[in-house]
One Martini backbone bead per residue (centre of mass of N, CA, C, O) as a GRO file, in nm:
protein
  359
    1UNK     BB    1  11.535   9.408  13.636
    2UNK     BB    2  11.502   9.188  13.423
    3UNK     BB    3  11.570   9.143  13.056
    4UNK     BB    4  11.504   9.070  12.730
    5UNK     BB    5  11.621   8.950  12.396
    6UNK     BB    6  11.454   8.868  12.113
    7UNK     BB    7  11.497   8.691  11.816
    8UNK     BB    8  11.370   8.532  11.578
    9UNK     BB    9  11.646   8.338  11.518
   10UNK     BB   10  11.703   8.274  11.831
   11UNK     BB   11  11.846   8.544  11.952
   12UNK     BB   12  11.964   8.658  12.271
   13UNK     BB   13  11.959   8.911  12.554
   14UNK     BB   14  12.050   8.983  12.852
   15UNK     BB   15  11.953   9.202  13.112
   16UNK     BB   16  11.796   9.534  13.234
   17UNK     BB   17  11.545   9.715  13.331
   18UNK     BB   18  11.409  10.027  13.202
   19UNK     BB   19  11.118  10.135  13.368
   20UNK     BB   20  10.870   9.937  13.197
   21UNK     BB   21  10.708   9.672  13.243
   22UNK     BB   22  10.692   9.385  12.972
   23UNK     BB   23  10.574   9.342  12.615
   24UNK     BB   24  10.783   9.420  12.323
   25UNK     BB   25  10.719   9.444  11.954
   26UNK     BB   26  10.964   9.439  11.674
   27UNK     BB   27  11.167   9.584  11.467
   28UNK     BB   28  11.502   9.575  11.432
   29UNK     BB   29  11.736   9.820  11.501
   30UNK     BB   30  12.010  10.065  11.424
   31UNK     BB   31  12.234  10.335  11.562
   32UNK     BB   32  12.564  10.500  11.503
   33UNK     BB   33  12.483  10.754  11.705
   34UNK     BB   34  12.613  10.911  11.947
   35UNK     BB   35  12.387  11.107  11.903
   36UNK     BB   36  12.008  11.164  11.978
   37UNK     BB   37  11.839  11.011  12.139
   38UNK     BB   38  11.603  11.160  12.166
   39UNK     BB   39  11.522  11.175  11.837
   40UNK     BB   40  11.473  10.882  11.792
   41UNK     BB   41  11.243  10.845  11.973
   42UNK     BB   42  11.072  11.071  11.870
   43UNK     BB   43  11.070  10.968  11.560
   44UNK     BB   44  10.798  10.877  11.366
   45UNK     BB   45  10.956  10.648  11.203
   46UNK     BB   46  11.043  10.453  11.477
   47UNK     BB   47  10.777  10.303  11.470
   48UNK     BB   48  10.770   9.995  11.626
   49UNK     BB   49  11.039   9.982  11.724
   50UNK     BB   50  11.384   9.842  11.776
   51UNK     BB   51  11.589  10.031  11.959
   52UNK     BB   52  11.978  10.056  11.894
   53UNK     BB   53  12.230  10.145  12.057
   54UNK     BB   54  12.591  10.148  12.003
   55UNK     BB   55  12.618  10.380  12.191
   56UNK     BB   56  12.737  10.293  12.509
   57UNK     BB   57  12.696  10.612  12.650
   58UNK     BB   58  12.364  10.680  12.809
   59UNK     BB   59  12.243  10.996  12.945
   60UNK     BB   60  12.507  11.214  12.978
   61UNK     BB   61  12.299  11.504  12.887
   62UNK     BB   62  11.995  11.430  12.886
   63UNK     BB   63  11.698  11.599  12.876
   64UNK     BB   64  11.462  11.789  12.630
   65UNK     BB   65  11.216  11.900  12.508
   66UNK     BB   66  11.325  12.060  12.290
   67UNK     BB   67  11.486  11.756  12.138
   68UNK     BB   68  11.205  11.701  12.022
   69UNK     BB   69  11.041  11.577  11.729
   70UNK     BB   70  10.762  11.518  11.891
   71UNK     BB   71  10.487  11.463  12.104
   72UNK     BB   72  10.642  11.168  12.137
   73UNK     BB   73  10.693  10.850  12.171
   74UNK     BB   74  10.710  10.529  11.966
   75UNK     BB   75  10.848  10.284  12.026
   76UNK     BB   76  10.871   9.951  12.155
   77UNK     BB   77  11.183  10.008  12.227
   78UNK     BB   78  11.491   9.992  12.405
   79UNK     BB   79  11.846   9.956  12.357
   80UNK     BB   80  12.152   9.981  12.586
   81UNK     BB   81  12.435   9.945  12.762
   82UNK     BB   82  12.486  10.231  12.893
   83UNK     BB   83  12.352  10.410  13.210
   84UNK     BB   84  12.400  10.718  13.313
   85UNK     BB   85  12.404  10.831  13.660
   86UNK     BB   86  12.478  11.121  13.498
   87UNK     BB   87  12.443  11.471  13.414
   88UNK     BB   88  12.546  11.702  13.153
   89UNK     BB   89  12.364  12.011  13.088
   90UNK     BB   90  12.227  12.338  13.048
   91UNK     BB   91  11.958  12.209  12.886
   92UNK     BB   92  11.875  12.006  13.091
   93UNK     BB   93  11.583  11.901  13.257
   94UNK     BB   94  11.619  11.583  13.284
   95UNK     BB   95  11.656  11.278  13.286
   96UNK     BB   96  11.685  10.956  13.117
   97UNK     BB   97  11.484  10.828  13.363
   98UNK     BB   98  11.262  10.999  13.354
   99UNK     BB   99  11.195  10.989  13.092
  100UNK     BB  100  11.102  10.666  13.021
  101UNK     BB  101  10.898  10.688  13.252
  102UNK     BB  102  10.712  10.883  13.098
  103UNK     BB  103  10.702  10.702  12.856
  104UNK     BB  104  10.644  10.402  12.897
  105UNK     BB  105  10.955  10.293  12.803
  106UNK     BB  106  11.099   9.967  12.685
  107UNK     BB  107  11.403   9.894  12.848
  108UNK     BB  108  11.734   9.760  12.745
  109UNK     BB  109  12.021   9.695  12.924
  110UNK     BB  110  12.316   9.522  12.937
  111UNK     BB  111  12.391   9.501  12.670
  112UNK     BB  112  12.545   9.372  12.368
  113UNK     BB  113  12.560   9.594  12.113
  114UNK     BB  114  12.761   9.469  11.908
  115UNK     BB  115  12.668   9.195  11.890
  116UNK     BB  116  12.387   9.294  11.801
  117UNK     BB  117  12.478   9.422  11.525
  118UNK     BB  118  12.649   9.224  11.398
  119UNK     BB  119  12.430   9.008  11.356
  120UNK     BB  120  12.226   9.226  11.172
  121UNK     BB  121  12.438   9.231  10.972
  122UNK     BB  122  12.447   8.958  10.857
  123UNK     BB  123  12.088   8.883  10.882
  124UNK     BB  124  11.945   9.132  10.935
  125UNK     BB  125  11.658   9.265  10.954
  126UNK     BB  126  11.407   9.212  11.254
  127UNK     BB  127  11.222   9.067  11.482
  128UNK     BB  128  11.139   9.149  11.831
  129UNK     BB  129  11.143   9.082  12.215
  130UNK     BB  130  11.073   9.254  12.494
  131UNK     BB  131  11.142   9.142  12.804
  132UNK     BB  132  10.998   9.094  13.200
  133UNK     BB  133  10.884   8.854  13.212
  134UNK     BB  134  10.936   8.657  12.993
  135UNK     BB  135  11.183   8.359  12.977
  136UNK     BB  136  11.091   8.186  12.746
  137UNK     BB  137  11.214   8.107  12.420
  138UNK     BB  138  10.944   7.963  12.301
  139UNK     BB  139  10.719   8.146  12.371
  140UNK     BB  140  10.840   8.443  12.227
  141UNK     BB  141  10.830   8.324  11.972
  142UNK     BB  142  10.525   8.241  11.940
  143UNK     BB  143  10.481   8.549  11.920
  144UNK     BB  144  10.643   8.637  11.682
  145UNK     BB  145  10.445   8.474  11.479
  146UNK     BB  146  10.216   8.621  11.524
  147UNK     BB  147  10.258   8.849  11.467
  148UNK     BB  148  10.335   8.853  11.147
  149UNK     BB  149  10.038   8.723  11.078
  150UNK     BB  150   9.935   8.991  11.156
  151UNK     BB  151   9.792   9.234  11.033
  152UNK     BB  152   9.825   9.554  10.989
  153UNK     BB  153   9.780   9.889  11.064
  154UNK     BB  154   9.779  10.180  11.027
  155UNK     BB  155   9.944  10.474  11.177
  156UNK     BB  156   9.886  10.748  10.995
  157UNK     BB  157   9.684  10.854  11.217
  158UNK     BB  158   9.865  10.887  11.472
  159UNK     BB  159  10.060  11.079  11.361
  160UNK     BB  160   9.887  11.262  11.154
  161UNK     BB  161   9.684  11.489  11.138
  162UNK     BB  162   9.362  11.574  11.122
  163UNK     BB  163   9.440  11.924  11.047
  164UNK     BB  164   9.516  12.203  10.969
  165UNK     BB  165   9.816  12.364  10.988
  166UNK     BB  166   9.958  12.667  11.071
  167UNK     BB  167  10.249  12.852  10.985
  168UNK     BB  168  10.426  13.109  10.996
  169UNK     BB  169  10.425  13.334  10.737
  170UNK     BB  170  10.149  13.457  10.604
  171UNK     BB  171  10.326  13.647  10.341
  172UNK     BB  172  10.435  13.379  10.225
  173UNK     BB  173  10.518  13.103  10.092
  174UNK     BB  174  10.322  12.872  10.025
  175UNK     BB  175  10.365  12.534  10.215
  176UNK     BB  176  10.261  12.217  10.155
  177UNK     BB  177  10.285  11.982  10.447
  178UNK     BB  178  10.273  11.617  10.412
  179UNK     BB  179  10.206  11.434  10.713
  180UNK     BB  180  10.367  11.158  10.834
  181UNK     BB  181  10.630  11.274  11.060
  182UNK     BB  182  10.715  11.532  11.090
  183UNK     BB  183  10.974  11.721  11.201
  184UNK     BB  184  11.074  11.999  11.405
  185UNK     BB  185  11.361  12.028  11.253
  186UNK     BB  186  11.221  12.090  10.969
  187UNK     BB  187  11.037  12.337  11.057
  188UNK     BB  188  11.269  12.547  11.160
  189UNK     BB  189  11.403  12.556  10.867
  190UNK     BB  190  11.105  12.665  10.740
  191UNK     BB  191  11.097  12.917  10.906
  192UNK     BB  192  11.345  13.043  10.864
  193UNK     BB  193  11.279  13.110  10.555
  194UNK     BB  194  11.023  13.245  10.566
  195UNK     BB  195  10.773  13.029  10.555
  196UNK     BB  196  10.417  12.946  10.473
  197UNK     BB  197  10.279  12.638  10.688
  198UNK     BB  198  10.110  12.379  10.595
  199UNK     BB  199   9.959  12.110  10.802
  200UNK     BB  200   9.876  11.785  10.621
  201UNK     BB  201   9.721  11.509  10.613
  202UNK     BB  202   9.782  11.199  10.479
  203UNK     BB  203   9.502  11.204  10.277
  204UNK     BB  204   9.519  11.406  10.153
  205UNK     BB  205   9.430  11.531   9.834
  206UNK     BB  206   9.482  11.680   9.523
  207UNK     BB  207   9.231  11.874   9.521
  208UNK     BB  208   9.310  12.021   9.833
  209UNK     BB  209   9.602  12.103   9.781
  210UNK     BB  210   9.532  12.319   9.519
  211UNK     BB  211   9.318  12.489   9.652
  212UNK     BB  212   9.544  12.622   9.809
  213UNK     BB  213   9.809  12.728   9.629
  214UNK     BB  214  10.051  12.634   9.643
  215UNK     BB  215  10.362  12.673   9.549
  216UNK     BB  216  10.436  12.389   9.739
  217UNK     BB  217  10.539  12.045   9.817
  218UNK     BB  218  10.600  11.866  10.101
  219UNK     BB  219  10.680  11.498  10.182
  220UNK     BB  220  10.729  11.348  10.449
  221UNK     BB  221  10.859  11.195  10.680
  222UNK     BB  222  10.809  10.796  10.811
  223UNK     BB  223  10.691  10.539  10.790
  224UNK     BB  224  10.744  10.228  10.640
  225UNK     BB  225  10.518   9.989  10.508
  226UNK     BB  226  10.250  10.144  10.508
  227UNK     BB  227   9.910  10.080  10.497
  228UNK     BB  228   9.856  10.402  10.358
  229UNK     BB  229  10.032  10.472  10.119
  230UNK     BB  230   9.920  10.452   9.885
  231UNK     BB  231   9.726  10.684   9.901
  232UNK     BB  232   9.949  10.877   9.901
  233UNK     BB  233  10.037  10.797   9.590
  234UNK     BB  234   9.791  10.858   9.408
  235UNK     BB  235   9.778  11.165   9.518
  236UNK     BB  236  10.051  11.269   9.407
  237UNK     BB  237   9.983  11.154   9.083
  238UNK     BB  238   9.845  11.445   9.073
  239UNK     BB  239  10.091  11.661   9.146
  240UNK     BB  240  10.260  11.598   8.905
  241UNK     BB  241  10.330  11.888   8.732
  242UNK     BB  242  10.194  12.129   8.884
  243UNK     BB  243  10.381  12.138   9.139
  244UNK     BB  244  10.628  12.136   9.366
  245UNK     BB  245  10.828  11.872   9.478
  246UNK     BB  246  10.950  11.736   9.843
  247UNK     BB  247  11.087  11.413   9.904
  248UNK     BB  248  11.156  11.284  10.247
  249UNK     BB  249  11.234  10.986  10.242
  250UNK     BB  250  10.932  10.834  10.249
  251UNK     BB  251  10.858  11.085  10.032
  252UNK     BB  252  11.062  10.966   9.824
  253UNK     BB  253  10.901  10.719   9.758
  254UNK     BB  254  10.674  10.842   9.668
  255UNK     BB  255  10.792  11.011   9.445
  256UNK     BB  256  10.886  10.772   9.294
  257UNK     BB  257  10.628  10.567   9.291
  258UNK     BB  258  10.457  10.774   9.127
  259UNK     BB  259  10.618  10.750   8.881
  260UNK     BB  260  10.709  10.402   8.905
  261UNK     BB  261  10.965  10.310   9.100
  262UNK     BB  262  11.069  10.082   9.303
  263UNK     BB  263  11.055   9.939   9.623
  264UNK     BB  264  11.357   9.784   9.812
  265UNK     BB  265  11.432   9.583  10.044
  266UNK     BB  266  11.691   9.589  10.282
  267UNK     BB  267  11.857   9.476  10.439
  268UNK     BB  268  12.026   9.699  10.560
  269UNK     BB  269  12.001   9.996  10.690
  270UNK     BB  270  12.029  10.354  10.753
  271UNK     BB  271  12.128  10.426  11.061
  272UNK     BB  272  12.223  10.742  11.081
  273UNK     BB  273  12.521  11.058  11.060
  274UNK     BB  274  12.778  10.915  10.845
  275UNK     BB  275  12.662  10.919  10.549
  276UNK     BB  276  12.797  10.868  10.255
  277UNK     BB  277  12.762  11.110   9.980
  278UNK     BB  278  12.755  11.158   9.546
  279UNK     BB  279  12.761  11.354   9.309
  280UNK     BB  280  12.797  11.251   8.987
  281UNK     BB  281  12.820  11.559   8.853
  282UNK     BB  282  13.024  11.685   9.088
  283UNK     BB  283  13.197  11.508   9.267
  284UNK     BB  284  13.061  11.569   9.550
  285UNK     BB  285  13.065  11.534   9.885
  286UNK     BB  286  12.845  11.367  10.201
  287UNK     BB  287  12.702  11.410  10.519
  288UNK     BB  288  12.428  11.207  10.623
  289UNK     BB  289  12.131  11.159  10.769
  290UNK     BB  290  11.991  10.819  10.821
  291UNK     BB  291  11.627  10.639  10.799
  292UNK     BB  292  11.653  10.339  10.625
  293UNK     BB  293  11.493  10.005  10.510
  294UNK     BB  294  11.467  10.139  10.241
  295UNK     BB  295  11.443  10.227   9.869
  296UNK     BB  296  11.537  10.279   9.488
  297UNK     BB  297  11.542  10.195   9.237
  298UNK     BB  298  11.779  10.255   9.004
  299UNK     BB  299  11.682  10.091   8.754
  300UNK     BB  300  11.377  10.218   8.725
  301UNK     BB  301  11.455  10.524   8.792
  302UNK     BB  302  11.618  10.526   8.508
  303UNK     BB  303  11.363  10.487   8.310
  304UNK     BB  304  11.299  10.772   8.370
  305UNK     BB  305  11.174  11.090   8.218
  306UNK     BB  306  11.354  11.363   8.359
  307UNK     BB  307  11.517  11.189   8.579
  308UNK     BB  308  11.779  11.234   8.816
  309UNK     BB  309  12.061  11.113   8.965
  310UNK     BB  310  12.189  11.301   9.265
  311UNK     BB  311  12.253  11.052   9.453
  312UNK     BB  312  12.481  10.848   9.643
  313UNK     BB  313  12.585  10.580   9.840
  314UNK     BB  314  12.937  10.491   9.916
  315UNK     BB  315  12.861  10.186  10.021
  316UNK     BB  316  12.584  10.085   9.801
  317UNK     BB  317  12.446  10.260   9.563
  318UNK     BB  318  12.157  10.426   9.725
  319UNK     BB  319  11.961  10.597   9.663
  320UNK     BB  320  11.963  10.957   9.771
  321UNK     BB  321  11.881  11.143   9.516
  322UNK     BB  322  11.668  11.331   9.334
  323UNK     BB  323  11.573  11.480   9.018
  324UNK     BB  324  11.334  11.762   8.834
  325UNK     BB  325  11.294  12.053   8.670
  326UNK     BB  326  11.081  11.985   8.469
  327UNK     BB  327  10.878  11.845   8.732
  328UNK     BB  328  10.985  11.987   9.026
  329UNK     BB  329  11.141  11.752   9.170
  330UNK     BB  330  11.267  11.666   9.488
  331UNK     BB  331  11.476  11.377   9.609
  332UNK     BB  332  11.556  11.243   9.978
  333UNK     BB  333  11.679  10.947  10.134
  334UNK     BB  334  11.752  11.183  10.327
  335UNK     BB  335  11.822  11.382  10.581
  336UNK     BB  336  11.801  11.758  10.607
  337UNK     BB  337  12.032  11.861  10.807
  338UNK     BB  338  12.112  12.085  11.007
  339UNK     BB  339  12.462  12.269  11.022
  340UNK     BB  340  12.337  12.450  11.237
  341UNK     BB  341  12.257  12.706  11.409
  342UNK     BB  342  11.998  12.838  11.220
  343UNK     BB  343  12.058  12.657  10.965
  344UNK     BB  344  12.000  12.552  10.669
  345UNK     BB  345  11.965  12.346  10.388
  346UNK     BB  346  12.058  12.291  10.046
  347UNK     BB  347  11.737  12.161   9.996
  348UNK     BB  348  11.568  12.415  10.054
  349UNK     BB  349  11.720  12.600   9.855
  350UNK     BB  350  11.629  12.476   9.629
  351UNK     BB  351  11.333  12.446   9.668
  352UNK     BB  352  11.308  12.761   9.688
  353UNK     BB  353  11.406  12.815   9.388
  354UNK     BB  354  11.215  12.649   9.217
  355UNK     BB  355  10.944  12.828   9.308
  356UNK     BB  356  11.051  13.059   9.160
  357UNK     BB  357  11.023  12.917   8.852
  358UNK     BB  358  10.755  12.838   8.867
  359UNK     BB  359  10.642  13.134   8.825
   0.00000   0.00000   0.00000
């Protein structure tokens, strides 16, 4: 089955489709990690985007439901290189070619996808549309400029949670997290740590979530640029210096546009699993997974009194993490993501030293 990938820019990509046929567009990114291809399908901040893996061969280890960050998958499409014809892995259910098609997810293999990485590092993140029916270069641009002209509506009511659900320890630090599309192998760390877990939708008010009396508060990572966002900066703005907050990816912006801070757009995101950062006050250095096409604003975030910038970025100096003692919150622009079986991040760790401080 043929298939294309155009790009707004009207660069083309011929390859062959795999899965379900149609025509699907979205933002386009890449990810430049080896492995995880199931954790990103499925990981709900890369909603309605076309994820292109630049790792050349996809589907060798298959795929498990453990390995699920959520319960589907979430793209609008999949490109790449080569689709391995054989899995070995002792924990996979099913091949890499079951699960596209049980999904229903619109994929294209057999492209350059080195020189397609290449290409989006020069011009930047933009719209694309991939397809099986239609091979007119001048047709599907005009489908994708008409997308762009229309008002997108919130993902975050399909995404997030419709009512509270309980997790974890019933007698244990109870810690409210608001679901904007949290992972779960985030939920897994804050079980390991035997914390009581309430997930509130994400549009619960500053005065639903006080009621609850949580110890503190986490707002989970989720897509970028949702017109839903607002409400929930809104929200946010009213529980800052009240109780502990931890926000992660777009909940770090969620809690930095809270404090004043502005929110920009960079040309190429950071997506993937080697990304260098570093503590400007302890100079040592981490490497972090990350999955973002914005950032916060340096210099604004800068002016904020009593908080400090403590993690960048060693290859572009894009704010990576924030701290304020005083105000009690601590904001990742990176996934804490566990460095072992059954093991926590030091920043989930910190995050309930706080709770007890705080108390």
């Amino acid at each position: 089955m043929k298939a294309i990938l155009m790009l707004e820019d009207g660069k083309v990509f011929t390859g062959e489709g795999l899965g379900i046929s149609g025509e699907r567009i979205g933002e386009v990114i890449f990810n430049t990690a080896v492995v995880g291809y199931q954790e990103m399908i499925t990981d709900p901040a890369n909603v309605n985007k076309i994820l292109v893996l630049t790792y050349p061969l996809i589907g060798n280890y298959g795929c498990a439901p453990k390995f699920n960050e959520s319960k589907k998958t979430w793209l609008s499409g999949l490109a790449l290189k080569e689709k391995s014809n054989i899995f070995s892995n002792w924990q996979a259910k099913e091949s890499f070619d079951d699960f596209v098609k049980k999904h229903d997810l619109l994929t294209i293999r057999e492209i350059d996808t080195r020189a397609l990485a290449v290409h989006l590092r020069h011009k930047g993140e933009m719209l694309g549309i991939i397809s099986t029916t239609n091979f007119e270069p001048k047709e599907l641009l005009l489908k994708i400029k008409a997308f762009r002209k229309n008002p997108a509506a919130s993902l975050l009511p399909k995404i997030s949670i419709n009512k509270p659900v309980h997790l974890g320890k019933t007698k244990a630090k109870k810690i409210a997290v608001l679901d904007l599309g949290v992972t779960n192998s985030i939920i897994r760390q804050l079980e390991t740590l035997e914390l009581s877990l309430t997930l509130l939708p994400y549009n619960c008010s500053a005065q639903e979530i006080l009621r609850l009396k949580p110890h503190g508060l986490i707002i989970s990572n989720g897509p970028e640029e949702d017109t839903g966002l607002p409400e929930v900066i809104s929200n946010v703005k009213g529980l800052i210096g009240r109780l502990p907050i931890l926000g992660i990816s777009t909940g770090h912006q969620i809690l930095a546009s809270a404090l004043g801070a502005k929110i920009i757009k960079m040309k190429l995101g950071h997506h993937g699993v080697n990304y260098p950062m570093y503590n400007p006050a302890s100079y040592k250095g981490e490497i972090t997974v990350q999955n973002h096409s914005q950032a916060v604003d340096a210099e604004s975030l800068s002016k904020i009194k009593n908080v400090k910038i403590t993690g960048y970025n060693l290859n572009d100096r894009t704010v990576e993490e924030m701290e304020s003692n005083k105000l009690k919150i601590i904001g990742t622009q990176y996934y804490p993501a566990s460095p072992g079986f059954n093991e926590v991040n030091s920043v989930f760790k910190r995050f309930v030293k706080m709770l007890g401080r705080s108390r």
